[in-house]
C-alpha positions in Angstrom: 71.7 5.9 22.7 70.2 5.8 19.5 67.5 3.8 19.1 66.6 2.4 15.0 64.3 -0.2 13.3 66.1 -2.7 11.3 65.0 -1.7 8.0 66.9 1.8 9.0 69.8 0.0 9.5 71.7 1.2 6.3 71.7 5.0 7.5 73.4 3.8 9.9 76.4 2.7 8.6 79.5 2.7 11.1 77.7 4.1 13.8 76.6 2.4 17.3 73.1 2.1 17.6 70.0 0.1 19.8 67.6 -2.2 18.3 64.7 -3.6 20.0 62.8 -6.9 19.3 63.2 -10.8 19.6 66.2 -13.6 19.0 64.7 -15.4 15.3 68.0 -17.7 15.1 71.1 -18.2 16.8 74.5 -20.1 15.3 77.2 -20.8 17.7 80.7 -21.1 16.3 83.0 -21.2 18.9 83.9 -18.2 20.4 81.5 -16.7 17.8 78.2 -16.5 17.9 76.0 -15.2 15.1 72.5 -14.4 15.9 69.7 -13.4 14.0 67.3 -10.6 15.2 63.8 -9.6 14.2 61.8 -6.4 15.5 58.9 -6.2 13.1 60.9 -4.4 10.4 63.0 -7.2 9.3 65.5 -8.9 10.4 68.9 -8.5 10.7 72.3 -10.8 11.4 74.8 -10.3 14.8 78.4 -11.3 15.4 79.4 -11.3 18.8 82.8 -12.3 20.4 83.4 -13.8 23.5 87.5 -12.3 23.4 85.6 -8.2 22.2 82.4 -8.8 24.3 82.4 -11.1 26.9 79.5 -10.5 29.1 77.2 -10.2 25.9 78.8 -13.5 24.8 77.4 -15.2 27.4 74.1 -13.4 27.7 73.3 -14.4 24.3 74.7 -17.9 24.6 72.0 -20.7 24.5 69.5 -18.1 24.0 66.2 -19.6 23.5 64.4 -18.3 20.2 61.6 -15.4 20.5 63.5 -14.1 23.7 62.8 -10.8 23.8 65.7 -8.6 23.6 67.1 -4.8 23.5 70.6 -5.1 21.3 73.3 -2.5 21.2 76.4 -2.6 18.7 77.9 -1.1 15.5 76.4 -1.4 12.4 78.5 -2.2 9.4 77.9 -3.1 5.6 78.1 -7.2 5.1 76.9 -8.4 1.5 76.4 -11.9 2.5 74.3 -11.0 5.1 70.2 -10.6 5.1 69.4 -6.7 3.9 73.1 -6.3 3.5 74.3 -5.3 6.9 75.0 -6.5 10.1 75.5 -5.7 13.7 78.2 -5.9 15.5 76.6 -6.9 19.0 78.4 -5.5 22.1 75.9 -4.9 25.0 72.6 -6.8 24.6 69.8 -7.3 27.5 67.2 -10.1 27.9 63.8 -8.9 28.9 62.3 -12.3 28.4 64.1 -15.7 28.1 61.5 -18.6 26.7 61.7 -21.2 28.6 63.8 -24.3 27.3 61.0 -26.2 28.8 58.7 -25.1 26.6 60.8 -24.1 23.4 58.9 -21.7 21.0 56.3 -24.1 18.8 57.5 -22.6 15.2 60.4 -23.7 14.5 62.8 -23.3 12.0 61.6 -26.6 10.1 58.4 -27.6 7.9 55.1 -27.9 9.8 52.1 -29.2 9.0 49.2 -26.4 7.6 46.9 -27.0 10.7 49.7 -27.0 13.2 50.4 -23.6 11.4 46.7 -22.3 11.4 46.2 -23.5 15.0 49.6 -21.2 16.1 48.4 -18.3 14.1 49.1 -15.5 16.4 52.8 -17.5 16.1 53.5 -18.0 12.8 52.8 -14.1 11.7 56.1 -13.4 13.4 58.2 -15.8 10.6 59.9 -13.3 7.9 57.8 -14.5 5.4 54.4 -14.4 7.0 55.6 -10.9 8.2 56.3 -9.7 4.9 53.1 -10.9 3.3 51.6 -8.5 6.2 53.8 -5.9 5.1 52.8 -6.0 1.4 49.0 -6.5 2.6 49.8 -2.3 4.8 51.8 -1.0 1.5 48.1 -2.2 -1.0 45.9 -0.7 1.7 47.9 2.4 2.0 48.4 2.8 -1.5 44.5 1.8 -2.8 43.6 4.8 -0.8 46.0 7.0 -2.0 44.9 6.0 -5.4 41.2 6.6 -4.5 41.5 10.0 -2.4 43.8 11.1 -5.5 40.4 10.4 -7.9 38.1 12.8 -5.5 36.5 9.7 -3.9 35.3 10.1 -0.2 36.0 7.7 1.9 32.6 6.3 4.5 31.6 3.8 5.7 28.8 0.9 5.5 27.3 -1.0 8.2 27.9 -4.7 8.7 24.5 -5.8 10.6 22.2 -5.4 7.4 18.5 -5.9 7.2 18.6 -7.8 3.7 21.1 -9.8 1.4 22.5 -7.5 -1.4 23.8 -10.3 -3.7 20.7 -13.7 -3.1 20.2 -15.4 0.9 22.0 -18.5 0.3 25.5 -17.2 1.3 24.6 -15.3 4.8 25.5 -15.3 8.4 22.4 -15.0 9.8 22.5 -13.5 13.3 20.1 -13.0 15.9 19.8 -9.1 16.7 18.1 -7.1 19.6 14.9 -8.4 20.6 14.4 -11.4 18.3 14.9 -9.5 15.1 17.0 -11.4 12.5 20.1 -9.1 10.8 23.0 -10.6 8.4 26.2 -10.0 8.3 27.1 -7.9 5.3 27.6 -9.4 2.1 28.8 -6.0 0.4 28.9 -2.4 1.8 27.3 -1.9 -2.1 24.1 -0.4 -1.7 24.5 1.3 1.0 27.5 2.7 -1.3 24.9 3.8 -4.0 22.5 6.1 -1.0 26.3 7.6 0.1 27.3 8.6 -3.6 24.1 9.9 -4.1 25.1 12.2 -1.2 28.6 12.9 -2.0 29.4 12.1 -5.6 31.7 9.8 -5.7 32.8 7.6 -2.7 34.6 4.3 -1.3 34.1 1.8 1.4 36.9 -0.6 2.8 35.8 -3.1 5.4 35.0 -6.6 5.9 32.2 -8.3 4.2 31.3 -12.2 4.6 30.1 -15.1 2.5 28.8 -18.1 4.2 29.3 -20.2 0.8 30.7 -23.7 2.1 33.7 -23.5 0.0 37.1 -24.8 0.5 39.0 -23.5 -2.7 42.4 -22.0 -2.2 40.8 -18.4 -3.3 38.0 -18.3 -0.3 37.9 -17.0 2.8 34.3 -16.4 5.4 35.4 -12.8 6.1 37.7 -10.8 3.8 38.2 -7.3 3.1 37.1 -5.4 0.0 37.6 -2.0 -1.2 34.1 -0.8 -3.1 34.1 2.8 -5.0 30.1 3.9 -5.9 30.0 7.1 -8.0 26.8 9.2 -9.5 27.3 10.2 -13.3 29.9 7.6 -14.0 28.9 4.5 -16.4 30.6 1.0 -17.2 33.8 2.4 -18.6 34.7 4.8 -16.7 34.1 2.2 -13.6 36.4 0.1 -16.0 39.1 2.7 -16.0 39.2 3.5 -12.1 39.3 -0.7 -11.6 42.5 -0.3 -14.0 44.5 2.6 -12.1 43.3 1.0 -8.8 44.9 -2.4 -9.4 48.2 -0.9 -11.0 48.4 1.8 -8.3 48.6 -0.9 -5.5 50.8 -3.5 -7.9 53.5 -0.3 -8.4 53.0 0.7 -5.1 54.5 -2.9 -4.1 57.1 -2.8 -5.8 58.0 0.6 -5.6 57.6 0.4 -1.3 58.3 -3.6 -0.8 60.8 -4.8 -2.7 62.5 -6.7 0.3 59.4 -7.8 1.6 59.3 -9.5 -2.6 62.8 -10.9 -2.6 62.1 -12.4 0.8 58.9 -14.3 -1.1 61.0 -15.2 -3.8 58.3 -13.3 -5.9 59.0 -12.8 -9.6 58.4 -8.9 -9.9 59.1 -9.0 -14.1 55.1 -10.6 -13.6 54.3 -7.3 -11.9 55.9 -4.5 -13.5 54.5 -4.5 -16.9 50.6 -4.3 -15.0 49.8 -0.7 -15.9 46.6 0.6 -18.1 45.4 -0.1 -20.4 44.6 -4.0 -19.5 43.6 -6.2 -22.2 39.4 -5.8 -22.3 37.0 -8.6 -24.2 33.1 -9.4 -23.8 31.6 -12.0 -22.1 31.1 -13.5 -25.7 35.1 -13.4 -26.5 36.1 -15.3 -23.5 33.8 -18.1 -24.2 35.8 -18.2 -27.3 38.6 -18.2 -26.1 38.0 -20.8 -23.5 36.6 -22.5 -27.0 39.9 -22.3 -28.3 41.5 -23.9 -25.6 39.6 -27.0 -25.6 37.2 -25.8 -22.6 33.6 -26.8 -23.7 31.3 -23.4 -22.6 28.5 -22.0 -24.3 26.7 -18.6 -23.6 25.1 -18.5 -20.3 27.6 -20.2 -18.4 29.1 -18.9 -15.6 33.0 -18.9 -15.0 34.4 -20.7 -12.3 37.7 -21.3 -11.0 39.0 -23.2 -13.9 37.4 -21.1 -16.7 39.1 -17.7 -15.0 42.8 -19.5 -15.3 42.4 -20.5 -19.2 41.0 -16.9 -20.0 43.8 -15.3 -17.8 46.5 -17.3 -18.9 46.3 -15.8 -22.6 47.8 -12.1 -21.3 50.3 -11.2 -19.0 48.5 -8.8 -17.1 44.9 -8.9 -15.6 42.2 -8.7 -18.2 38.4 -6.9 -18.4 35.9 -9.2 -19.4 32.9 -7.2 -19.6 28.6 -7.4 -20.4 27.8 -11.1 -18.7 24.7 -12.5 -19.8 21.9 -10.9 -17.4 20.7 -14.1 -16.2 24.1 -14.7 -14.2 24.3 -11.3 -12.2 22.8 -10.0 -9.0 19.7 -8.4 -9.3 20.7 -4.5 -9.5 23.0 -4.8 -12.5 21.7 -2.3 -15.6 21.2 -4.7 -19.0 22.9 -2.8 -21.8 20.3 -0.7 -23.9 21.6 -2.8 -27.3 21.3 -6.0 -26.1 19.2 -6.3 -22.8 19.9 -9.9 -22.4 23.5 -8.9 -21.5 24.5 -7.1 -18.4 26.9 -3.5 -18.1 28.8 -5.7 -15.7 32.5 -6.6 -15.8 35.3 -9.3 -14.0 38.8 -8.4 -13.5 40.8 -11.8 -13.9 44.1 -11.5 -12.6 46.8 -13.7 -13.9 48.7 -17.1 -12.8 45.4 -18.5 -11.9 44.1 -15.8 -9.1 41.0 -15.7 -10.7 38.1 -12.6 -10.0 39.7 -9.8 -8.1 37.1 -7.2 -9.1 33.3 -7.3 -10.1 31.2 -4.5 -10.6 28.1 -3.2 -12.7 26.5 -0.2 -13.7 23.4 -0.1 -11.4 20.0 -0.4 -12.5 18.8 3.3 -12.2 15.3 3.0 -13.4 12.6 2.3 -10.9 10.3 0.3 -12.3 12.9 -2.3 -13.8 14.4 -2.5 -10.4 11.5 -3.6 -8.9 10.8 -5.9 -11.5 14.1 -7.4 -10.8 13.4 -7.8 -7.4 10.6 -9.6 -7.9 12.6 -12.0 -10.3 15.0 -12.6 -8.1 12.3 -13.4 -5.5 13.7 -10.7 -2.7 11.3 -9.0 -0.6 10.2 -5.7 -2.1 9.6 -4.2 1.7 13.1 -4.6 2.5 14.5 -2.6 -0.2 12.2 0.1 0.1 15.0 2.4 1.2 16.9 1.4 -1.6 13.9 2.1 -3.8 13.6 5.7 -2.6 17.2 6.2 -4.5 15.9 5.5 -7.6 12.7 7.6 -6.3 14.2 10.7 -5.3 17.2 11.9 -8.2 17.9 9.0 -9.9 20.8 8.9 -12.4 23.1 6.6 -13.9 26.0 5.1 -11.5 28.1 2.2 -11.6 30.5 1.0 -8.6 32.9 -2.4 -8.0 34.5 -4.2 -5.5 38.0 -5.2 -5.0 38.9 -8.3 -3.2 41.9 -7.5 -1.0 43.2 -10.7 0.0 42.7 -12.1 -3.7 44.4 -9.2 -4.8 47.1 -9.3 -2.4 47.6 -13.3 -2.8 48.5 -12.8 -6.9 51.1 -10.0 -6.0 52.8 -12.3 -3.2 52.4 -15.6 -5.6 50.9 -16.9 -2.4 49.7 -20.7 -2.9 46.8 -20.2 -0.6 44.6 -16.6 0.6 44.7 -18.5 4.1 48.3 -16.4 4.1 47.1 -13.0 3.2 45.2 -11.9 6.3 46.2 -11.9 10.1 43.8 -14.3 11.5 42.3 -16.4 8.3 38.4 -17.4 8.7 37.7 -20.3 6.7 34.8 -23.2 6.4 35.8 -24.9 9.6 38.0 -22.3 11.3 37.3 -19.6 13.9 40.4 -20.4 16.0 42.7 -18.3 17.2 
């Protein structure tokens, strides 16, 4: 008995095999029947007989969707079919019928968003959720390849921290051992900075969390970011690892995922020109463009939401926008040594209206002006002493970002909604399941 995952089914070709999973769909036509199986792979169509195979004819009749099931048969090419081949089903064994009683709550119809949310742990088994999932691995996997391949290290920041990295107003606070308050972390950042003043040049990956009360299609309460820090490297060269990061994991996509596209209907021609160099323009350059385009900004705005599309929408692939007035970064960015009243700090805007799926700085290595912006941004000095001692003890110029998985993976799926783009979404009002 050999035993295969559907998405090995072509090398198998003529051959009789066993596939394990659950019934997605059944058709009856007759004495035909023409189920559709799913195993976490993919999925994959049946024909069975009831003249060929008459036992698993009536096994599989009236089968209830999710059973669980172990299938045995002959695999053979079919172009109309999903992947391209089918199997020809001739023993099959039910480990679990679902009850008729209580049919399966996902069905193959539309559903309301909250009906979907509240069934969570069910709809991840539909193909499309499942290959969002599957694209989310492949940009994981291949962000760290990309990472590991520069000589980045890859540690680990804690998630109970003592301070906020980026202002208070967007923290979980939560009651620690013995009465003593602790956040949840905003950013493993700069607790990145102490490890790459230890090892050169390292990465975190973990969650991070925003309490902002925000209900925008591009924000989630707890989400996933990747965040290189590295000693001796300034604003371009953080520029130039954010580039070959993003296109590693867009190329990786395509190259590893293609089904996992065509089942999202995903237009890859958007994807596969995204390789360095991206388009790069100042702070300064995108107000004029947003200018241009009847948007009325002025320097010292911030971009929101509508800002990032009109500036995206000009280029085809995401685009730099670099050196932010100071007055609208987090406290530890470096001003530029021309023109202190700008910030070495960059976006990366990805297109089709994703908005920011990078931000990152040059850090302020000097000691005295980091305590000075400390001050300015009224955080308490005694909390950052640790912090402090970096810039004490070896201080040199560093620079680090932070990628937004889920924003990152919602653009390369063309995803409506992040909600999609993480197992278990956590959201304003939702902790459930």
């Amino acid at each position: 008995m050999t035993v295969i995952t559907i998405e090995q089914a072509g090398k198998y070709d003529g051959q009789e095999v066993t596939l394990k999973g659950w019934l997605y769909n059944l058709r009856e036509s007759g004495k035909l029947l023409f189920p559709i199986f799913r195993d976490g792979t993919g999925i994959i169509q049946g024909v069975c007989s009831l003249k060929e195979n008459p036992e698993a004819f009536e096994s599989l009749k009236g089968l209830t969707q999710e059973s669980s099931v172990i299938v045995t048969g002959n695999i053979r090419a079919e172009k109309r079919a999903p992947g391209g081949y089918e199997i020809g089903v001739t023993k099959i064994q039910v480990l679990q019928k679902v009850p008729e009683s209580t049919p399966f709550p996902i069905q193959l119809k539309e559903h309301g968003v909250d009906f979907l949310l509240d069934n969570r742990h069910l709809w991840i088994r539909t193909p499309r959720q499942a290959a969002i999932l599957r694209i989310r691995a492949e940009a994981i996997r291949a962000a760290r390849e990309f990472m590991d391949s520069q000589g980045y290290t890859i540690t680990d920041a804690p998630m109970f921290t003592p301070a906020a990295c980026e202002g208070t107003s967007t923290l979980f606070e939560v009651n620690y051992i013995d009465d003593q308050k602790a956040y949840l972390t905003q950013s493993g950042q700069l607790y990145g900075e102490a490890l790459a003043m230890a090892l050169g040049k390292i990465y975190t990956f973990g969650p991070t969390f925003r309490a902002e009360k925000s209900k925008t299609r591009r924000h989630l309460t707890e989400f996933w970011m990747l965040e290189p820090e590295a000693a001796y490297v300034e604003l371009d060269e953080a520029m130039a690892v954010g580039e070959g990061l993003v296109s590693a994991i867009v190329q990786g996509v395509l190259k590893n995922k293609p089904r996992e596209l065509e089942t999202l209907k995903r237009d890859t021609k958007k994807l596969e020109g995204v390789k360095p160099p991206f388009p790069c323009i100042s702070y300064e350059e995108a107000v004029a463009v947003l200018n241009k385009n009847g948007n009325p900004a002025k320097f010292g705005d911030d971009f929101g939401g509508d800002e990032e599309t009109i500036i995206s929408s000009s280029f085809d692939r995401p685009v730099l926008v670099h050196r932010y007035p100071t007055s609208l970064k987090a406290f530890y960015m470096q001003p530029d040594p021309q023109r202190p009243e700008l910030a070495l700090a960059f976006d990366m805007l990805a297109p089709e209206g994703y908005g920011e799926i990078i931000g990152g700085s040059q850090r302020i290595h000097d000691y005295d002006l980091l305590v000075k912006r400390l001050h300015e941004h009224n955080l308490p000095e005694e909390a950052f002493q640790w912090y402090l001692d970096l810039r004490r003890f070896g201080s040199v110029p560093h620079s680090g970002f932070g990628l937004g998985l889920e924003r990152t993976v919602a653009w390369i799926c063309g995803t409506e909604h992040i909600r999609e783009v993480i197992p278990f979404p956590r959201m304003i009002y939702r902790v459930y399941p």
